[in-house]
C-alpha positions in Angstrom: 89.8 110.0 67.2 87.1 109.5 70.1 83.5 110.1 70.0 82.4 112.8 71.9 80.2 111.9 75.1 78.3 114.4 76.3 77.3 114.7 80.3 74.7 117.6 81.5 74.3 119.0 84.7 71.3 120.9 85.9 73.6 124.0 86.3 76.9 125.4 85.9 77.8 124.8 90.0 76.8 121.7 89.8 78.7 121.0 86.7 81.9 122.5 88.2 81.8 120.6 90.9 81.0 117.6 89.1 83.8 118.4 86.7 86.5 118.4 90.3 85.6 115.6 91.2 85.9 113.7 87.8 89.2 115.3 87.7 89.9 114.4 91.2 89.6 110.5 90.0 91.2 111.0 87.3 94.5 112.6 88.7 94.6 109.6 91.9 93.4 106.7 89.3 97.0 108.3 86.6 99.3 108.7 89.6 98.7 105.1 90.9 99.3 103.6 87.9 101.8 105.5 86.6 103.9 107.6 89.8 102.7 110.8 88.5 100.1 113.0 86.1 99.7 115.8 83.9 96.9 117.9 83.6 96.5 121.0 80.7 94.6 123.9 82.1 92.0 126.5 80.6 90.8 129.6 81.8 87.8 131.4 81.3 84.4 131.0 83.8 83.8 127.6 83.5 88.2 126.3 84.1 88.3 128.8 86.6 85.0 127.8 88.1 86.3 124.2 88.4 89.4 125.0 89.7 87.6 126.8 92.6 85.5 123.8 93.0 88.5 121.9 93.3 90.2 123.8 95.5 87.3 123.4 98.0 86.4 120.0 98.0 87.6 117.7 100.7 88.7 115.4 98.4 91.5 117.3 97.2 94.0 116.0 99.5 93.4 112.8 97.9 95.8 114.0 94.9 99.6 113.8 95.4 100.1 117.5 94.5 104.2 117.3 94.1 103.7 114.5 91.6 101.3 116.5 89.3 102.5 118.7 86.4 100.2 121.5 85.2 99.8 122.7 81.7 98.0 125.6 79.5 96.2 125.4 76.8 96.6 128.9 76.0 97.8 132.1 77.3 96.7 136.2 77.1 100.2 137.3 76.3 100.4 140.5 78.9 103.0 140.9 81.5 103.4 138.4 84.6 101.1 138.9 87.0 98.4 140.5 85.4 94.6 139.7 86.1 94.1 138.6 83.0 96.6 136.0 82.0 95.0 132.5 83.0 98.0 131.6 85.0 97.4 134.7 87.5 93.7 133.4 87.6 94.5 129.6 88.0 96.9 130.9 90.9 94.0 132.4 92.4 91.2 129.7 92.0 93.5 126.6 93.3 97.1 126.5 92.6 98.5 129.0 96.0 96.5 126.6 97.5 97.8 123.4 97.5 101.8 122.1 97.7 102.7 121.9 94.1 106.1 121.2 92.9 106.8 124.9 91.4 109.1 122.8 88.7 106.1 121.0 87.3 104.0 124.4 87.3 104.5 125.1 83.0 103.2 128.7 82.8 103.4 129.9 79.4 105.8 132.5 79.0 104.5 136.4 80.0 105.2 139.8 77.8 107.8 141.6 78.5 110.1 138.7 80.0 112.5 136.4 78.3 111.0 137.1 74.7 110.2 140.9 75.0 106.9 141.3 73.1 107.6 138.4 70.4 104.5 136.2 71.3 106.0 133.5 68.4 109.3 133.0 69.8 107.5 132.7 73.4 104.9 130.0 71.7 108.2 128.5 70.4 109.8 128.1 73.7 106.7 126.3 75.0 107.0 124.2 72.4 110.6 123.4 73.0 109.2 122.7 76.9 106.7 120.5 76.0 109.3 118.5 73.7 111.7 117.9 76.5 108.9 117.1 79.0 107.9 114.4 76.4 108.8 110.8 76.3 110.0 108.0 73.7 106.4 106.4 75.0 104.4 109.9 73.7 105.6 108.8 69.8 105.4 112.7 69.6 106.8 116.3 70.5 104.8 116.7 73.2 103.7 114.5 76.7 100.4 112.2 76.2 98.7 114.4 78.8 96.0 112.9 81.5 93.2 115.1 80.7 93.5 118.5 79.2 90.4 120.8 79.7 89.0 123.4 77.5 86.2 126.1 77.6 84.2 126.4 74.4 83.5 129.9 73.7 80.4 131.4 71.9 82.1 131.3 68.7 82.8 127.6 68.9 86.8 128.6 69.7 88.8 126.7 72.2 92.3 127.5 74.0 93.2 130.6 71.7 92.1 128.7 68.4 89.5 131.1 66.4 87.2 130.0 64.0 89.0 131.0 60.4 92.5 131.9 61.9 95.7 130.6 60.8 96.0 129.2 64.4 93.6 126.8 63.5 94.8 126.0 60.1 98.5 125.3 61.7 99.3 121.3 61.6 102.9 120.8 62.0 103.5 123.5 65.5 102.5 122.7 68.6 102.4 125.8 70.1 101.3 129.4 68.3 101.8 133.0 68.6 98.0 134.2 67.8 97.9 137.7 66.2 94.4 139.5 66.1 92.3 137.5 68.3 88.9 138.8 68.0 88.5 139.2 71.5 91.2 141.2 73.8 93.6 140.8 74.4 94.3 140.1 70.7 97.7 138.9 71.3 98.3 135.0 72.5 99.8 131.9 72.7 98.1 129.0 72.3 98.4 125.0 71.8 97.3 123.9 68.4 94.8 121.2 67.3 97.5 118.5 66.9 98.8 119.5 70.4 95.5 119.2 71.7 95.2 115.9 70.4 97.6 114.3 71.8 95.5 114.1 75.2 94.2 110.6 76.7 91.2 113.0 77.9 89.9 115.9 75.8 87.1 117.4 78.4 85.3 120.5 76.6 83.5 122.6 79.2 80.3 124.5 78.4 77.6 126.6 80.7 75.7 129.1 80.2 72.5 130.2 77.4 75.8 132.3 75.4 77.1 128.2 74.4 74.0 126.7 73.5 74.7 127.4 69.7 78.3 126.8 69.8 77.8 123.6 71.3 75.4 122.6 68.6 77.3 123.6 65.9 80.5 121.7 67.7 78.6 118.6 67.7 76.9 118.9 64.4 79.1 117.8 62.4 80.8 121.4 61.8 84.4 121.3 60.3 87.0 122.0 62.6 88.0 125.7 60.8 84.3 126.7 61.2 84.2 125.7 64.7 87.8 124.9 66.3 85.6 122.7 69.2 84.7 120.3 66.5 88.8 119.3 65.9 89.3 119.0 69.5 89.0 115.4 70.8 91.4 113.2 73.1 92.7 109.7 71.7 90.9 107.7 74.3 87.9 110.5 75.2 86.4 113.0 74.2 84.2 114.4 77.1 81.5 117.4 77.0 81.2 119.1 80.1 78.1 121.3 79.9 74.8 122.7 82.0 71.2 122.3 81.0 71.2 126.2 79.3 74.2 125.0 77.0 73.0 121.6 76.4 69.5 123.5 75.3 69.8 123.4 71.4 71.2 120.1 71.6 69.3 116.7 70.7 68.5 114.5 73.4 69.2 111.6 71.5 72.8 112.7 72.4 73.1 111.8 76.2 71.0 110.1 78.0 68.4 111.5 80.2 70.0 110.5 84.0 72.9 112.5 82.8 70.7 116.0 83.1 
């Protein structure tokens, strides 16, 4: 388990564009060493905001796109191509953009394809994905993934992990069918805590007034049921993304003053 660090940024453009070019680094810095990287997505504002910010900055090039393999951290299970699944948006935001390798792109599956409407056997088939993508060197069922990025929503829930539900709770799947999400759409799929764990990188991503309290709560010392951020945390780093307004409820004494 890593120690959160948290970084502010005087507002939620700069943060995302901050964010890109961390990432950036971070995706050149794994390929060099290693011949290639893998990166687990999130949607919302704040993943599709950096994703946008990625997409235009001139560094971009700087990443060998066909040597990259995308990720999700969760999905809205509706039917391919609609606005609101995160892969339609991530499409959108960066990924038509730049020469991936379509085999390394690991959408989560979509209603109404292989698996009908059964969003557990679709989280199952991710799982069974992620297994083969993963290594004897990942001493697990899923890859040790470069950074894997998550917005923190208002309730403190990250991916598709809700504060109370069995999601949550779950310890020995990767990947989840979520029933009853209390936001729509209330079906999804989702990565699970020890999933999430299995990161180098954990980066949590927060702007906005509507996070200030979730953030607090996340980094108070909140149990991880209570506030699914809190459980989230990469085995080399843990990193807090956020802007001034979600930082505002938040102790100084937790990141230094040149980072605002």
């Amino acid at each position: 388990m890593s120690t959160p660090q948290l970084v502010v940024h005087r507002d939620k453009e700069l943060m995302a564009e901050a964010a890109a070019a961390r990432l950036i680094t971070k995706v050149v810095d794994a390929q060099a060493s290693r011949g290639s990287a893998s990166v687990v997505l999130t949607g919302g504002r704040n993943g599709n905001g950096l994703l946008a910010a990625l997409a235009s900055s001139p560094a971009r090039d700087a990443i060998d796109w066909s040597r990259l393999d995308l990720w999700w951290g969760d999905e809205r299970f509706v039917p391919d191509g609609d606005p609101e699944r995160n892969h339609t948006q991530a499409r959108a935001a960066l990924l038509d953009a730049v020469p991936l390798d379509p085999g390394r792109v690991h959408a989560m599956p979509a209603a109404g394809g292989a698996y009908g409407n059964d969003a557990d056997a679709a989280a199952a088939a991710y799982a069974a994905e992620l297994a083969r993508a993963a290594g004897p060197e990942d001493h697990g069922p899923v890859p040790t993934f470069d950074v894997l990025m998550l917005g923190v929503g208002p309730d403190t829930h990250v991916a598709s992990l809700f504060p109370e539900l069995p999601g949550v709770r779950e310890t020995e799947r990767m990947v989840v069918g979520v029933h009853g999400a209390p936001k729509p759409p209330p079906t999804r799929i989702s990565l699970t805590l020890p999933a999430i764990r299995a990161a180098r990188e954990v980066w949590l991503l927060a702007a906005g007034e509507d996070k200030a309290g979730a953030a607090k709560m996340a980094l108070s010392g909140a149990g991880e049921v209570q506030a699914p951020a809190a459980g989230a945390y990469g085995r080399a780093r843990t990193l807090w993304l956020l802007d001034a307004a979600a930082a505002s409820q938040l102790p100084r004494s937790l990141y230094p003053p040149a980072s605002a």
